[in-house]
C-alpha positions in Angstrom: -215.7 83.1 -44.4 -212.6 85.9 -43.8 -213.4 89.2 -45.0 -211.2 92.5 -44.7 -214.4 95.1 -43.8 -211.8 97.9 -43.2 -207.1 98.5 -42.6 -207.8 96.9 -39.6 -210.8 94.8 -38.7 -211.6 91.5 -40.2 -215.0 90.1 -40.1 -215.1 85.7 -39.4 -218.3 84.3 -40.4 -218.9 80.3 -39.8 -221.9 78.0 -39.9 -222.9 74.6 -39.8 -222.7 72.9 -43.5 -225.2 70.5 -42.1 -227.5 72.3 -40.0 -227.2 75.8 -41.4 -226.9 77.1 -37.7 -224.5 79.7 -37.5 -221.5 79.0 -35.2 -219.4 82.9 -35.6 -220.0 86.0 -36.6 -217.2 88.2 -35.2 -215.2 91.2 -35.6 -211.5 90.9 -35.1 -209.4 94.4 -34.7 -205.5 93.5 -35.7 -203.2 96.3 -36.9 -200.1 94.9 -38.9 -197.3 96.9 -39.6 -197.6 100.6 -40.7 -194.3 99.9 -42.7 -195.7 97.0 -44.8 -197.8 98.0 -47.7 -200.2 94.9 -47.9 -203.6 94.5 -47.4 -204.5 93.3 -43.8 -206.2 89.9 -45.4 -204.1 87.7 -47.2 -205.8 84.0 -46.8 -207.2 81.8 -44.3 -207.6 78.0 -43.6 -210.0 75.8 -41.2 -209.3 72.9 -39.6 -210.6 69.6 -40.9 -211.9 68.2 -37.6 -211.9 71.2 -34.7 -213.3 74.4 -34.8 -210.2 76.1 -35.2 -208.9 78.1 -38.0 -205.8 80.0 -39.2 -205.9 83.9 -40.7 -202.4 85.1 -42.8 -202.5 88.7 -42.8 -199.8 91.0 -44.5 -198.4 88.1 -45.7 -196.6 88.0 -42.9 -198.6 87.4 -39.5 -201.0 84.3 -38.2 -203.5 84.4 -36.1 -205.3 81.4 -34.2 -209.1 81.1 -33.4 -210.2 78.2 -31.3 -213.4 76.9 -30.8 -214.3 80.6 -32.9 -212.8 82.7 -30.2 -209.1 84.5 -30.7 -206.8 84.5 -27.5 -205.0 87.3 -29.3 -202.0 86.1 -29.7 -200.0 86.8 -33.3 -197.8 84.5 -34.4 -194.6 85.9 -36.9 -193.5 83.9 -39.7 -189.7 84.5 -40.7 -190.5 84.2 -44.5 -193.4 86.0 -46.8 -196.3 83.9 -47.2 -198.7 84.1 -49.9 -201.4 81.3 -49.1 -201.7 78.7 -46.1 -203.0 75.2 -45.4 -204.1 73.1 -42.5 -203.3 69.5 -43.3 -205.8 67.0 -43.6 -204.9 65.3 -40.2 -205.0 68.8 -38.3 -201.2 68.8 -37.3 -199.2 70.8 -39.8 -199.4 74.4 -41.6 -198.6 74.1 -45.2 -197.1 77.7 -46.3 -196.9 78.7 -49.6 -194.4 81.7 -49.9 -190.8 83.3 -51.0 -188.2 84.3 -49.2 -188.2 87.8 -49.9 -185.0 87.8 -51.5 -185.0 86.1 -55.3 -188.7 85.7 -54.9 -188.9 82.0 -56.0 -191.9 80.2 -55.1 -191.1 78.0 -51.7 -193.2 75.6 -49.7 -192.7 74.9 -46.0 -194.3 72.9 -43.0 -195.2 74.2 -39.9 -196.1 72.0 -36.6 -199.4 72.5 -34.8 -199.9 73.4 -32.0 -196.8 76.6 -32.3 -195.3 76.9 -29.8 -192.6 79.8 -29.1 -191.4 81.9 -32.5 -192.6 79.9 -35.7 -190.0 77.9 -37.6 -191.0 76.4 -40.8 -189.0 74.0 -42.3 -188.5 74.4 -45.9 -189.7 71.0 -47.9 -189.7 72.3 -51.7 -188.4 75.3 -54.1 -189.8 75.7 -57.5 -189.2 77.4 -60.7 -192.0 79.5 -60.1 -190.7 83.4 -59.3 -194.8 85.1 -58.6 -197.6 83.8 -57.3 -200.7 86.3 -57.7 -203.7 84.9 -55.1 -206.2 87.1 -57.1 -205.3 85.5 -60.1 -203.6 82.5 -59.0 -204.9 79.2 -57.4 -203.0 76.4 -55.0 -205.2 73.6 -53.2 -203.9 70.8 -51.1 -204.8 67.2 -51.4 -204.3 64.0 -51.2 -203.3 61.5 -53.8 -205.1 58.2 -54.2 -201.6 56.2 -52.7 -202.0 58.7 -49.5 -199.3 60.9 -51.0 -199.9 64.5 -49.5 -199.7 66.8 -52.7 -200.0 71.0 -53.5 -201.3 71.4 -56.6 -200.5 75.4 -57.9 -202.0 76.9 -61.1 -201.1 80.0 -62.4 -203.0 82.3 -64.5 -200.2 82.3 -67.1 -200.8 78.8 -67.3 -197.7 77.0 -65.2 -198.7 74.2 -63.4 -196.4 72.7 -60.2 -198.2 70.4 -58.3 -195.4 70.1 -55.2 -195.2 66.5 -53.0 -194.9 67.1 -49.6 -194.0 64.5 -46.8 -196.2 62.8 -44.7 -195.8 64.1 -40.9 -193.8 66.9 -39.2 
């Protein structure tokens, strides 16, 4: 669990699903940019088989925590992001974002581990021109063939469910 506790602080809570034990409970002090008028939060996503997780905040900035521990280090995405995903087989970042320009919903892949300045590749552009995360709801999954599919819902009822390819 992510939550926003105040402009600059997040608050990372994990546990064990199995055993209940808890396995984080810490503060983490970031300050985006004074220019951008976002909140600090924007989404999160865990890994499926480390303790590792991704944080998006300002739509615009990721940060890594290994093993529940943050090294610090703030990782720039070239594009505005809205929502991210860790694939299921731990080795890509599924973004969900625009371009900042004509706003049209886009969906990009980017390696893990990053190394140097982020570079996602773009694999999809919809129809769709907003995507509100209060309101709005993506999931990734995985078809019954294998086939690696985002699935968006909006709450003006559009529907895109996006293929993406298998690998980096």
């Amino acid at each position: 669990m992510v939550s926003q506790v105040d402009p600059v602080h997040l608050l990372v809570r994990a546990w064990d699903t199995y055993s209940g034990i808890s396995c984080a409970n810490l503060k983490i002090g970031f300050q985006g940019a004074a220019s951008v008028d976002e909140p600090l939060y924007t989404a999160c996503s865990v890994f499926n088989r480390e303790p590792q997780l991704f944080i998006l905040c300002q739509r615009k900035y990721l940060l890594h925590l290994s093993s529940w521990r943050w090294d610090r280090q703030v990782h720039t995405l070239p594009n505005q992001a809205v929502n991210v995903f860790v694939r299921d087989d731990d080795e890509a970042l599924i973004i969900l974002g625009d371009n900042g320009s004509d706003r049209r919903l886009r969906t990009y892949v980017l390696p893990i581990p990053i190394s140097g300045r982020p570079e996602p590749a773009k694999v999809a552009l919809s129809n769709l021109n907003q995507y509100r995360p209060a309101l709005d709801s993506a999931v990734l999954t995985r078809t019954t063939r294998g086939q690696i599919v985002l699935v968006v819902a909006t709450a003006r009822g559009e529907f895109l469910a996006v293929k993406l390819p298998d690998g980096t």
